[in-house]
VEXNU-672936 format. One record per residue (C-alpha): residue number from 1; x, y, z; residue in one letter. Coordinates in pm, whole numbers, plus 32768, in hexadecimal, padded with zeros to 4 digits. Example, Ala and Ser with C-alpha at 12.3 -4.5 7.8 and 13.67 -1.06 7.14 Angstrom:
! VEXNU-672936
<site nr="1" px="84CE" py="7E3E" pz="830C" rest="A"/>
<site nr="2" px="8557" py="7F96" pz="82CA" rest="S"/>
END
This chain:
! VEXNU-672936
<site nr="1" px="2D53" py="A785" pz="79D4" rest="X"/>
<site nr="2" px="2D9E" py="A71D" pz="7B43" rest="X"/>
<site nr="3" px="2D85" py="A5DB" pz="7BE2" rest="X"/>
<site nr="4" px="2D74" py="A4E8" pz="7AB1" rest="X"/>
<site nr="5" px="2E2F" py="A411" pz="79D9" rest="X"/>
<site nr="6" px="2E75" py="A496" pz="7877" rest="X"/>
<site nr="7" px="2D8E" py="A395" pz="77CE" rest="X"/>
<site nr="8" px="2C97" py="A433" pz="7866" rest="X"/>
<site nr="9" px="2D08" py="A5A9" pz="77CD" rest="X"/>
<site nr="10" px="2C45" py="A630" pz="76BE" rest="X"/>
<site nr="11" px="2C45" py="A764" pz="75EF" rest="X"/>
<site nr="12" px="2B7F" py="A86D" pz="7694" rest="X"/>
<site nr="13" px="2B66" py="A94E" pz="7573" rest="X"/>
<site nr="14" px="2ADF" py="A853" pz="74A6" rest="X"/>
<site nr="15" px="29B3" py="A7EA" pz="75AB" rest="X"/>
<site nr="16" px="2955" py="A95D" pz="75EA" rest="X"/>
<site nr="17" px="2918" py="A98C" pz="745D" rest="X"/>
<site nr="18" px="285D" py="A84A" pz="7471" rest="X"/>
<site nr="19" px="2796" py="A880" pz="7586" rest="X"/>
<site nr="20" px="2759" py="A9E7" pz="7510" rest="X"/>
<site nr="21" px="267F" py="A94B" pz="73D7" rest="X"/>
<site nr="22" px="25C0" py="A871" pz="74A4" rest="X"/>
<site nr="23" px="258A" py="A8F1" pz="75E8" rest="X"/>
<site nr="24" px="24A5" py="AA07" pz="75F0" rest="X"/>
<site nr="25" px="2558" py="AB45" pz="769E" rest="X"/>
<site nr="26" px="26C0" py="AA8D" pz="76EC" rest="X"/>
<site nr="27" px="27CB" py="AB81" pz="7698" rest="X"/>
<site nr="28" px="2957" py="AB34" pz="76A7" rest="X"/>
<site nr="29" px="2A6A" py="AB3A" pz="770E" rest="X"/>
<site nr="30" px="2A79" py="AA43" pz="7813" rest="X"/>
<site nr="31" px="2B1D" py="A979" pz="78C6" rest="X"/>
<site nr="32" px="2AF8" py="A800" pz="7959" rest="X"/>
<site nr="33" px="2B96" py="A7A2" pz="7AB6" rest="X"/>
<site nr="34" px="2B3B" py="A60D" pz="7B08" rest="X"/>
<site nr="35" px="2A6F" py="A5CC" pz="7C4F" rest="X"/>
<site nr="36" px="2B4A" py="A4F6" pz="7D4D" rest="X"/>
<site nr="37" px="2ABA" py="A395" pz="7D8D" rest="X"/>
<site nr="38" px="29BD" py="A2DD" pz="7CAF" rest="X"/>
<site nr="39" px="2A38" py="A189" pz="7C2F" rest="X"/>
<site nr="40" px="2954" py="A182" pz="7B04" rest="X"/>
<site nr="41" px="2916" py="A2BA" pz="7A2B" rest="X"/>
<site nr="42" px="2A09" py="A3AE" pz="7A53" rest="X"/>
<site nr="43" px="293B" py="A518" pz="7AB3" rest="X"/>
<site nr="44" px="29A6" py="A66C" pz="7A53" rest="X"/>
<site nr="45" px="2971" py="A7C2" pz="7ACE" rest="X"/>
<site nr="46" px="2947" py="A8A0" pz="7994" rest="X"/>
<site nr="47" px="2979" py="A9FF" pz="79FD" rest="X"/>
<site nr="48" px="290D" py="AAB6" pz="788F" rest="X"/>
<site nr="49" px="28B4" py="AC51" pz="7850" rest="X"/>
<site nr="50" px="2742" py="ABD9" pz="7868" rest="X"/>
<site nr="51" px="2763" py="AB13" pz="79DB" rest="X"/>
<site nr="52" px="27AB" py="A9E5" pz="7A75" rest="X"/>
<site nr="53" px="2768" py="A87A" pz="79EA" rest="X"/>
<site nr="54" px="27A0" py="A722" pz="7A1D" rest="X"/>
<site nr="55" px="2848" py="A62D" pz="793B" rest="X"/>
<site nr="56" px="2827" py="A4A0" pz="7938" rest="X"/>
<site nr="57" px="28F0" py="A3EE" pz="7857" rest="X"/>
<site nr="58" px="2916" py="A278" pz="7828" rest="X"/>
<site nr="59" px="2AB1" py="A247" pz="7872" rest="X"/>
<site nr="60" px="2B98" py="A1C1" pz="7742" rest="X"/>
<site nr="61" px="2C21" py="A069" pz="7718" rest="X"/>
<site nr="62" px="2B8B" py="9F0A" pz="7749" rest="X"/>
<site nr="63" px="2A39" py="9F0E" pz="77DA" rest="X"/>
<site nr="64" px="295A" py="9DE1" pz="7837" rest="X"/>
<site nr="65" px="280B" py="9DCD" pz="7760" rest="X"/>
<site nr="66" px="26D7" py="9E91" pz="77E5" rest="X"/>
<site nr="67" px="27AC" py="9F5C" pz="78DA" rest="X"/>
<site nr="68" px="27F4" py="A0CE" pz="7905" rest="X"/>
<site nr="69" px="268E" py="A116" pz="787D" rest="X"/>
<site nr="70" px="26AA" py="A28B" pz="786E" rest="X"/>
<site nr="71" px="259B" py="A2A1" pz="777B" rest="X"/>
<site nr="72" px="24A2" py="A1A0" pz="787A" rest="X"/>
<site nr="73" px="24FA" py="A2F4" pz="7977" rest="X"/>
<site nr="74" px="24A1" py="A405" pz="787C" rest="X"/>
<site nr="75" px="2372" py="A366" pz="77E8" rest="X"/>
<site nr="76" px="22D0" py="A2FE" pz="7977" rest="X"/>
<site nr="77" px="231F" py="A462" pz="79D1" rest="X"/>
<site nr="78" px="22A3" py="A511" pz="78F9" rest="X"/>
<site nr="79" px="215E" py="A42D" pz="78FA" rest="X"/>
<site nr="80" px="2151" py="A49A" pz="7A64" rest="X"/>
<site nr="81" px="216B" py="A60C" pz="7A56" rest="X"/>
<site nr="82" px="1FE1" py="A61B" pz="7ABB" rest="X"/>
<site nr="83" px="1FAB" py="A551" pz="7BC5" rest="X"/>
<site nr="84" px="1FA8" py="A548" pz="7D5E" rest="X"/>
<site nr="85" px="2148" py="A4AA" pz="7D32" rest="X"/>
<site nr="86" px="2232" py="A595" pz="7D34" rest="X"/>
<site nr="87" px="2351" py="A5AE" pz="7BF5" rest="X"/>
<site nr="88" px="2448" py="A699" pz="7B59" rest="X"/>
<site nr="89" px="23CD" py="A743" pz="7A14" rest="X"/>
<site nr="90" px="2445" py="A665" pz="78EF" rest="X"/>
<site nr="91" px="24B7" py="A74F" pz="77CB" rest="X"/>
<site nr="92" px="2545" py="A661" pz="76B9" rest="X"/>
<site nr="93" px="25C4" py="A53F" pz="7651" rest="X"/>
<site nr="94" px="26F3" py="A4ED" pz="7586" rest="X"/>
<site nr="95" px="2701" py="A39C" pz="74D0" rest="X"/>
<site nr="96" px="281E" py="A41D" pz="73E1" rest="X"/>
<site nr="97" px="296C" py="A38B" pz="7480" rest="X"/>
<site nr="98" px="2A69" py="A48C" pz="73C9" rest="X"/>
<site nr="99" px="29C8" py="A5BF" pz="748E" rest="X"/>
<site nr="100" px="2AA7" py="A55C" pz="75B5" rest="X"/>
<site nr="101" px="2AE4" py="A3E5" pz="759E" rest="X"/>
<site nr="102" px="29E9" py="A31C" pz="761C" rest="X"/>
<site nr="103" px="284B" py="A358" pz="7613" rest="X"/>
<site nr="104" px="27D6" py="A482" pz="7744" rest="X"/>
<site nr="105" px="26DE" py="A54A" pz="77BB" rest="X"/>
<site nr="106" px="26AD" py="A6AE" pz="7826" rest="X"/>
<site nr="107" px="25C8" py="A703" pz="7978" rest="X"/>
<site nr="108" px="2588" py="A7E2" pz="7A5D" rest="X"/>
<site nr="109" px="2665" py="A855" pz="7B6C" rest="X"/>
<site nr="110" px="25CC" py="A840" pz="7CB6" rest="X"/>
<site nr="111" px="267A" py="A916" pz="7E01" rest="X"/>
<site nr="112" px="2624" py="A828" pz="7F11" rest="X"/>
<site nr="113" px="26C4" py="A730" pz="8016" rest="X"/>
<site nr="114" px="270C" py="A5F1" pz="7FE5" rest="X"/>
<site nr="115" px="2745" py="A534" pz="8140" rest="X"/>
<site nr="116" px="2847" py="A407" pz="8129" rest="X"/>
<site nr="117" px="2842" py="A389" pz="8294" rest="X"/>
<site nr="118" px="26F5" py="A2E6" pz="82CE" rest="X"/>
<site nr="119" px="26F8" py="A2FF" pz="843C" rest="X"/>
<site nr="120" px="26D2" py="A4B1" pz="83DD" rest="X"/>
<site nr="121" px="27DC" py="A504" pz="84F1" rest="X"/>
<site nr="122" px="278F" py="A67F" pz="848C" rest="X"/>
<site nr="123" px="2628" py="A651" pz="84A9" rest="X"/>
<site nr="124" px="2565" py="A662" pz="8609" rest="X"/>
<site nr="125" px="249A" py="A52C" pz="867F" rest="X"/>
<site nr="126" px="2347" py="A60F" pz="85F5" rest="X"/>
<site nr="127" px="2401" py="A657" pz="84A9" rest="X"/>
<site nr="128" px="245D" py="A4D4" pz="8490" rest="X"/>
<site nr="129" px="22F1" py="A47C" pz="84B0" rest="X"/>
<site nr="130" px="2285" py="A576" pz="838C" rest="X"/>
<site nr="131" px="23B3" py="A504" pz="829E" rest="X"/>
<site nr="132" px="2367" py="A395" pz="82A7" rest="X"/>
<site nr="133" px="21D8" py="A3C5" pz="82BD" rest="X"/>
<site nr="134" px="2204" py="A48E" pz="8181" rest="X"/>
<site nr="135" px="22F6" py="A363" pz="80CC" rest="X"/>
<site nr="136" px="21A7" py="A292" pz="8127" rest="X"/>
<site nr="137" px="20A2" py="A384" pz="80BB" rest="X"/>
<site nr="138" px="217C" py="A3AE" pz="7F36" rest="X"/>
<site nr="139" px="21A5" py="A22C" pz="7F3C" rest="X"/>
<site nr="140" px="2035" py="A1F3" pz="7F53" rest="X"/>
<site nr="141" px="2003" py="A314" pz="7E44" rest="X"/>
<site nr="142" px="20D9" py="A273" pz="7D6C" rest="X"/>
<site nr="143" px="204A" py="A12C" pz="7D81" rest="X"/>
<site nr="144" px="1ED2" py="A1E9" pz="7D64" rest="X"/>
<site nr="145" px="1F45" py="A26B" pz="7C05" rest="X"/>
<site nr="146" px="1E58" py="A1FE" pz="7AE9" rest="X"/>
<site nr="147" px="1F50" py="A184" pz="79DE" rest="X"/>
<site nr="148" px="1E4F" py="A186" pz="78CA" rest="X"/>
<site nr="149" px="1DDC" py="A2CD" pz="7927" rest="X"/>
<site nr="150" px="1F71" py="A35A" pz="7928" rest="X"/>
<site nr="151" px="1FAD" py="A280" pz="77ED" rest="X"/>
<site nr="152" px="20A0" py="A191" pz="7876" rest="X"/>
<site nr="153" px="1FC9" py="A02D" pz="7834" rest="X"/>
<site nr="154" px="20CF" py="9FCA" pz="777B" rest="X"/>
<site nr="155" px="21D7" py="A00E" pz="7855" rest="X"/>
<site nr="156" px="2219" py="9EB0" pz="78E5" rest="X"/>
<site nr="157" px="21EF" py="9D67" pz="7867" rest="X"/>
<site nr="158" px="20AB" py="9C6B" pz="78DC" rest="X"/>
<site nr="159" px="20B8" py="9B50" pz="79EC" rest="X"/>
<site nr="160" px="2159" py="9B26" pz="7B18" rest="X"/>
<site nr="161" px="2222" py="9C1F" pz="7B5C" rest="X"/>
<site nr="162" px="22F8" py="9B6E" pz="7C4D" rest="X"/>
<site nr="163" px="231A" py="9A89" pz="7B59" rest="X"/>
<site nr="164" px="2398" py="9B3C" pz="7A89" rest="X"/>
<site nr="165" px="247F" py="9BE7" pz="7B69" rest="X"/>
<site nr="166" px="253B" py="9ABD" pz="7BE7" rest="X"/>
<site nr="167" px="2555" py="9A52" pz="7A82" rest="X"/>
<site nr="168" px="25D7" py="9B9F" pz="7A34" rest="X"/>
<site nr="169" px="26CB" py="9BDE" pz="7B29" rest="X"/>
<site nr="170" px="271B" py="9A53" pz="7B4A" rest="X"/>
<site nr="171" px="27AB" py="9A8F" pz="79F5" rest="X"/>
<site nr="172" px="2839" py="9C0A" pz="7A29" rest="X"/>
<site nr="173" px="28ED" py="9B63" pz="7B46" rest="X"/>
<site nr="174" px="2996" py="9A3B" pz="7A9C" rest="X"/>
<site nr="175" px="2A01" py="9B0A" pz="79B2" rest="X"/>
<site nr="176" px="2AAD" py="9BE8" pz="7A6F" rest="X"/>
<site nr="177" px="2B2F" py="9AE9" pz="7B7E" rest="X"/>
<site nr="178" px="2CA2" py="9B07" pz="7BEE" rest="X"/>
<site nr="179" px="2CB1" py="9A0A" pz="7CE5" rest="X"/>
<site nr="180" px="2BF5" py="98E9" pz="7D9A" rest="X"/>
<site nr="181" px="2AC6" py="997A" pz="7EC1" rest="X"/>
<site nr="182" px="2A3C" py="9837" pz="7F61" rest="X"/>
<site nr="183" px="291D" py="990D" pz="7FCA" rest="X"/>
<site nr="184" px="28D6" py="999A" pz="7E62" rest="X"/>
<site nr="185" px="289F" py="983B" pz="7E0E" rest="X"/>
<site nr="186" px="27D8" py="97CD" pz="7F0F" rest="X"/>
<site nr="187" px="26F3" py="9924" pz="7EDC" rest="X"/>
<site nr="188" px="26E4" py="98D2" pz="7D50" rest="X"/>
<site nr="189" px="2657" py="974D" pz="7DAA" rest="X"/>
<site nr="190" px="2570" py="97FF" pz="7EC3" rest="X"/>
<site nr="191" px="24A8" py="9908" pz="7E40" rest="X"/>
<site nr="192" px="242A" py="9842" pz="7CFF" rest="X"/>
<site nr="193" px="23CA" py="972C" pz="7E00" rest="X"/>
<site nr="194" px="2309" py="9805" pz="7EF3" rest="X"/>
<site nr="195" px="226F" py="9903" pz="7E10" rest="X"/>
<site nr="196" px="210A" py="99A8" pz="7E6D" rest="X"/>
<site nr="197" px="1FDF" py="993B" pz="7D8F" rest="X"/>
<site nr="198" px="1FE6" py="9AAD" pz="7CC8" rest="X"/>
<site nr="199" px="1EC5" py="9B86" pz="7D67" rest="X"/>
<site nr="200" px="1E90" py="9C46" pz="7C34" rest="X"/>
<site nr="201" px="1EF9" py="9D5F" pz="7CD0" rest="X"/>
<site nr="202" px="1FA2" py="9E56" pz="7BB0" rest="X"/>
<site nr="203" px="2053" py="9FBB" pz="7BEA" rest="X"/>
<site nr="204" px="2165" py="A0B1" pz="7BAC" rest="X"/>
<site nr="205" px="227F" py="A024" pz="7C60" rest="X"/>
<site nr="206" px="23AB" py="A117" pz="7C6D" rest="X"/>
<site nr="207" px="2494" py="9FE9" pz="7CBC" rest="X"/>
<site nr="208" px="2584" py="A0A6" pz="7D93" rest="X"/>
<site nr="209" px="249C" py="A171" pz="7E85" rest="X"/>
<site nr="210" px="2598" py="A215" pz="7FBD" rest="X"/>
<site nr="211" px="25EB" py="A314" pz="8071" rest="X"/>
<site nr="212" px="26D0" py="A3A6" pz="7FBC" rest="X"/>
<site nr="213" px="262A" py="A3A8" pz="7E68" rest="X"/>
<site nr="214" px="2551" py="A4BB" pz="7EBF" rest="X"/>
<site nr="215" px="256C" py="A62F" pz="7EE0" rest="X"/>
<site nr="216" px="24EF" py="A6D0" pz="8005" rest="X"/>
<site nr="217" px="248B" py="A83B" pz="8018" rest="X"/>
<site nr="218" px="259C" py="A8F3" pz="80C4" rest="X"/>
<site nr="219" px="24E7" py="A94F" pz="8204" rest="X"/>
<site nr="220" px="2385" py="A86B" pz="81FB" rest="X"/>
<site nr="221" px="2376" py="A710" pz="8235" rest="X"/>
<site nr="222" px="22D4" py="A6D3" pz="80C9" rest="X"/>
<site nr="223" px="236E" py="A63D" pz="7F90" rest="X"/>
<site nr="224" px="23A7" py="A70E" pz="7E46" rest="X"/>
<site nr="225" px="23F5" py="A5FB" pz="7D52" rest="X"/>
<site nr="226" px="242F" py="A471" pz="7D5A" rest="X"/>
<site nr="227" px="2574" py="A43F" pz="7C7D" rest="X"/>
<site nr="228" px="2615" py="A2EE" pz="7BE0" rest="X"/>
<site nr="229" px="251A" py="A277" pz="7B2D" rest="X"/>
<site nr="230" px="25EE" py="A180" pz="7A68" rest="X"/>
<site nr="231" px="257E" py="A05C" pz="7B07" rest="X"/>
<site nr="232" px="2407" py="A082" pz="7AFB" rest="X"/>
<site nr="233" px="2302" py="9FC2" pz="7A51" rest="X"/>
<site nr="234" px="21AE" py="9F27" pz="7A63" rest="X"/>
<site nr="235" px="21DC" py="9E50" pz="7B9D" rest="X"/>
<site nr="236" px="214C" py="9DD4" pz="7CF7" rest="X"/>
<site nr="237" px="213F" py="9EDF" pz="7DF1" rest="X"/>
<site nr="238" px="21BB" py="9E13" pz="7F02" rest="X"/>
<site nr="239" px="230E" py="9DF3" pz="7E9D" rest="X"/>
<site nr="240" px="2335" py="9FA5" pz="7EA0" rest="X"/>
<site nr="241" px="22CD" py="9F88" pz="7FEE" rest="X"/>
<site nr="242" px="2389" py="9E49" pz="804C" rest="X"/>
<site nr="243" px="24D5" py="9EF5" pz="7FA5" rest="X"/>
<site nr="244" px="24CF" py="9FF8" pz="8077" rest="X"/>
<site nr="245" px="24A3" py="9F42" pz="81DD" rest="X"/>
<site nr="246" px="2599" py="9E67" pz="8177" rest="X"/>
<site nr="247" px="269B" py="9F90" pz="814F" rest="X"/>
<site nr="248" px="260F" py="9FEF" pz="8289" rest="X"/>
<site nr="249" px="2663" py="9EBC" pz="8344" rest="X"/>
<site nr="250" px="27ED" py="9EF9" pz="828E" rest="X"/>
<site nr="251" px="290E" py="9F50" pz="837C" rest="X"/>
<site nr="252" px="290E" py="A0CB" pz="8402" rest="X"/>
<site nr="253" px="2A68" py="A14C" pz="8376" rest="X"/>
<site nr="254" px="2B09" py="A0E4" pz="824D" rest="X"/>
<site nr="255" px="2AE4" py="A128" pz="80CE" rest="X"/>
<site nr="256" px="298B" py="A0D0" pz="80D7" rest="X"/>
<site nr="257" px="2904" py="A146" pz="8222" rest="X"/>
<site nr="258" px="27CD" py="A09F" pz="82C0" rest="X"/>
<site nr="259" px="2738" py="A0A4" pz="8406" rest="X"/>
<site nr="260" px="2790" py="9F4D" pz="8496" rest="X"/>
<site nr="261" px="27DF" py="9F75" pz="8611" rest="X"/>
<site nr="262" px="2753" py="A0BD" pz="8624" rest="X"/>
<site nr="263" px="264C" py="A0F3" pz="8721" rest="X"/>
<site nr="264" px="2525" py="A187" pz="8635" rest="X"/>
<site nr="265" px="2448" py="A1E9" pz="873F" rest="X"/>
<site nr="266" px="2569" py="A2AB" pz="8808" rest="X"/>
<site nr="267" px="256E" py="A37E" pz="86B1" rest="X"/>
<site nr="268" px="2422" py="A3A9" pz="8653" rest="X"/>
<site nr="269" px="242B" py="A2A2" pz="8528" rest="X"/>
<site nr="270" px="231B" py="A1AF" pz="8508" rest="X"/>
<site nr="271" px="235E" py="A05C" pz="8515" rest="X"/>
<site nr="272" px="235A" py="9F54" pz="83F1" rest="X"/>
<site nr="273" px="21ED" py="9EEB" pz="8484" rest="X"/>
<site nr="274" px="218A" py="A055" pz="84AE" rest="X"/>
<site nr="275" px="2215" py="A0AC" pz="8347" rest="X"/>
<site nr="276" px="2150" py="9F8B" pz="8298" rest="X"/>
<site nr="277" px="2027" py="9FD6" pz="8367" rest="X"/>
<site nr="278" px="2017" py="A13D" pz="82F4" rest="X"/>
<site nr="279" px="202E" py="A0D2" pz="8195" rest="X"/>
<site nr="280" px="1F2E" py="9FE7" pz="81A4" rest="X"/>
<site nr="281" px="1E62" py="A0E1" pz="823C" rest="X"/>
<site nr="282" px="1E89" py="A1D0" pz="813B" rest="X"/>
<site nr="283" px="1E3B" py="A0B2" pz="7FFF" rest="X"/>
<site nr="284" px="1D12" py="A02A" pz="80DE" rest="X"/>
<site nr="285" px="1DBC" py="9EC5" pz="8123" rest="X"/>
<site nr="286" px="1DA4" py="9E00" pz="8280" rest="X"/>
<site nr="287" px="1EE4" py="9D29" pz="824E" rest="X"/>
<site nr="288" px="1FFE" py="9CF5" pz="814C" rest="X"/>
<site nr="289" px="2036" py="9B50" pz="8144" rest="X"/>
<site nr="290" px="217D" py="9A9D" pz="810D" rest="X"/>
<site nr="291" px="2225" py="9BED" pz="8190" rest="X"/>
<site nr="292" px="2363" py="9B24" pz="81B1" rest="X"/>
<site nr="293" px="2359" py="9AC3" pz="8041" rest="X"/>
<site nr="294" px="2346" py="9C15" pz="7FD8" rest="X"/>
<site nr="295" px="246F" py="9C62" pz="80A0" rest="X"/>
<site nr="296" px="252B" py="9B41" pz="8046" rest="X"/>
<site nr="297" px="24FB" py="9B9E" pz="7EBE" rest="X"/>
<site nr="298" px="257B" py="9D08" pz="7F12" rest="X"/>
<site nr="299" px="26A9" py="9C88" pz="7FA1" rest="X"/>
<site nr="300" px="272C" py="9BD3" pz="7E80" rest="X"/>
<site nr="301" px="26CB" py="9CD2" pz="7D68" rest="X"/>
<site nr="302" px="2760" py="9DAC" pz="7DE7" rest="X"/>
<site nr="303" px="288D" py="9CE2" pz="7E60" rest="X"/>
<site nr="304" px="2885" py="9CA6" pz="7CDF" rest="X"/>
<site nr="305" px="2878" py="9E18" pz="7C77" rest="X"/>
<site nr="306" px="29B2" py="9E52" pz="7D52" rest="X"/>
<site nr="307" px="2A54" py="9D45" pz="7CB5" rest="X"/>
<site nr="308" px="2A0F" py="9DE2" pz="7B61" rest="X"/>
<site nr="309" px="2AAD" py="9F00" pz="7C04" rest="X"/>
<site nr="310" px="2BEF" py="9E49" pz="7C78" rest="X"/>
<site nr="311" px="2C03" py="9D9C" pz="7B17" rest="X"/>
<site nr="312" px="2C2A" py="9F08" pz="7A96" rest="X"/>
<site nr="313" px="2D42" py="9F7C" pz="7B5F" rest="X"/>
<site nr="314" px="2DED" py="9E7A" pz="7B2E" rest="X"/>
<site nr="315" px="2DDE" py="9E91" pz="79A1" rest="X"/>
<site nr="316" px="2E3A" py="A020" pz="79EB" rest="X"/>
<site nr="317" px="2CB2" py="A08B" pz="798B" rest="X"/>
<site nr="318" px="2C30" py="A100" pz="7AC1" rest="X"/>
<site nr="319" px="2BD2" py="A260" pz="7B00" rest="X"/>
<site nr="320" px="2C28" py="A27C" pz="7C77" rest="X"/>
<site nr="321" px="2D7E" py="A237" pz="7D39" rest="X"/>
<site nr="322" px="2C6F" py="A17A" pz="7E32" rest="X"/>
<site nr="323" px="2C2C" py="A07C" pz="7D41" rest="X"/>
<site nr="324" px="2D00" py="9F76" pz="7DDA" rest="X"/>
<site nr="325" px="2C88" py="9FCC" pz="7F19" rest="X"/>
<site nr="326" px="2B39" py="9F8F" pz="7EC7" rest="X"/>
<site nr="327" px="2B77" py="9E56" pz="7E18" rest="X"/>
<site nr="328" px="2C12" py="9DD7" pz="7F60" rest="X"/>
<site nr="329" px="2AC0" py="9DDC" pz="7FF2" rest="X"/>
<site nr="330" px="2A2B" py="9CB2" pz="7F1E" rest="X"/>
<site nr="331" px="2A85" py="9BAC" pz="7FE2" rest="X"/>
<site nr="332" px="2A21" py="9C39" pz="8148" rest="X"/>
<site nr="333" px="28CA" py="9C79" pz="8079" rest="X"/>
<site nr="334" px="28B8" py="9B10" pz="7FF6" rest="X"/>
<site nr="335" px="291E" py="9A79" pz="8164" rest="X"/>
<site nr="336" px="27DD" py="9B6F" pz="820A" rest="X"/>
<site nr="337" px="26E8" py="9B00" pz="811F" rest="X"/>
<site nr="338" px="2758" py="99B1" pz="8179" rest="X"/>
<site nr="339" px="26FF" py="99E4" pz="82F1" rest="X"/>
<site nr="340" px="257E" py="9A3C" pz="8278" rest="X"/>
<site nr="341" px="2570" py="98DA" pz="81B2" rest="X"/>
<site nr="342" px="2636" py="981A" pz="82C0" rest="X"/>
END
């Protein structure tokens, strides 16, 4: 198995009989080569007799409660499998740890592009347009989805969900903290302080909606299947939206490439306005209040996820050489969300 640590090797002769019982025409032998990048669930290529799959596994060692959720992905997959969102094919889920070490699932293996650099430098200004009108147009679908019609009413908890959050990743942070961020602390007094009166507004939030966790057909400017669903739940639709302008408004360059001092309209990419605008469009709203809020909440969780991240490496669990990288990034996060609150 290339490009992976060998606590994250696993008998392949063993999964193929396994998946052979449960997986309705999956034939061995195969084999299982690990996907480069991903901090969180380390993905597989299974190459078997019958095809190509995809493997998710939660990684070994110590892990903080509630995360690496690969059964949250599997069961919000396959409750979307009929609707106007796009996913993989979910095949089946393994709960049993001594298949290969920690719980996975199988899906489908989809041939498509996935497009890292946000500013689409192999795209033309026309193509640009299409890619990030189509982002827009599977955002609103996703927050359209009727959750008790797909089954998923129970997939989140009640209240405020930025409540909730804050709480949630307040804690998640603390306890993976390595070192002092004046900015994390003024963020985690902040956002409690200034929190919007909950709307009541409730929908499927994927939690980590980008660029780059979607797969493109290969020639069309139209998305195959939204992937990493591990951080999704019953939520506000806002903060989807709100995540992914404020990766936008992230540094061009780097290990987490955004679009800061890039001139969108030279390109063909809508601005943050023009983005928002289209997706209020599409969910018939005339304004999203406390924008900056929204924003300012993104920031930190995920500031907070990468410091999960960074807590990992360090105790030798993470399942990309970029983890430290990444982890770098939390307090040039924490220090822009401070700007919006300043």
């Amino acid at each position: 198995m290339s490009d992976t640590k060998q606590s994250f090797d696993f008998d392949a002769a063993a999964l193929a009989a396994y998946l052979e019982q449960q997986v309705e025409g999956f034939k061995g032998p195969l084999t299982a080569e690990k996907f480069a990048g991903g901090q969180s669930n380390p993905t597989f290529l299974i190459v078997a007799a019958s095809g190509k799959y995809v493997l998710r596994r939660k990684p070994p060692g110590e892990l903080l409660k509630s995360a690496h959720a690969v059964d949250r992905e599997f069961r919000v997959m396959a409750a979307l499998a009929n609707t106007d969102v796009p996913v993989a094919r979910a095949y089946h889920l393994c709960e049993n740890d001594s298949i290969i070490g920690s719980m996975f699932y199988l899906m489908e293996f989809i041939d498509g592009r996935v497009m890292w650099d946000p500013a689409l430098p192999e795209a033309s200004n026309e193509e640009r347009t299409a890619i990030y009108d189509e982002m827009n147009r599977v955002l609103a679908a996703l927050h359209s989805v009727n959750i008790d019609a797909v089954g998923l009413s129970d997939y989140g908890k009640p209240g405020n969900y930025f409540e909730r959050q804050v709480g949630r990743w307040t804690k998640q942070y603390r306890a993976a903290q390595t070192e002092a961020i004046p900015e994390m602390e003024k963020l985690m007094e902040w956002l409690p302080a200034n929190m919007p009166d909950d709307d009541g507004r409730v929908a499927l939030a994927h939690g980590d909606f980008r660029l780059d966790n979607m797969m493109f057909h290969p020639n069309e400017p139209r998305v195959l299947a939204l992937v990493d669903w591990e951080l999704s739940t019953l939520g506000h639709p806002f903060a989807d939206l709100a995540y992914q302008c404020m990766q936008l408004r992230m540094a061009h360059g780097g290990v987490m490439s955004g679009l800061g001092g890039v001139d969108r309209s030279a390109l063909g990419i809508p601005s943050e306005q023009q983005y928002v605008a289209q997706y209020c469009q599409r969910m018939g709203l005339t304004e999203i209040p406390h924008w900056h809020f929204y924003l300012a909440f993104s920031f930190f969780r995920f500031a907070a996820i990468l410091q999960g991240v960074k807590k990992r490496a360090l105790d030798g669990n993470a399942s990309s050489e970029k983890a430290l990288q990444m982890g770098a990034l939390v307090e040039p996060l924490a220090k822009m969300a401070a700007e919006l609150i300043d």
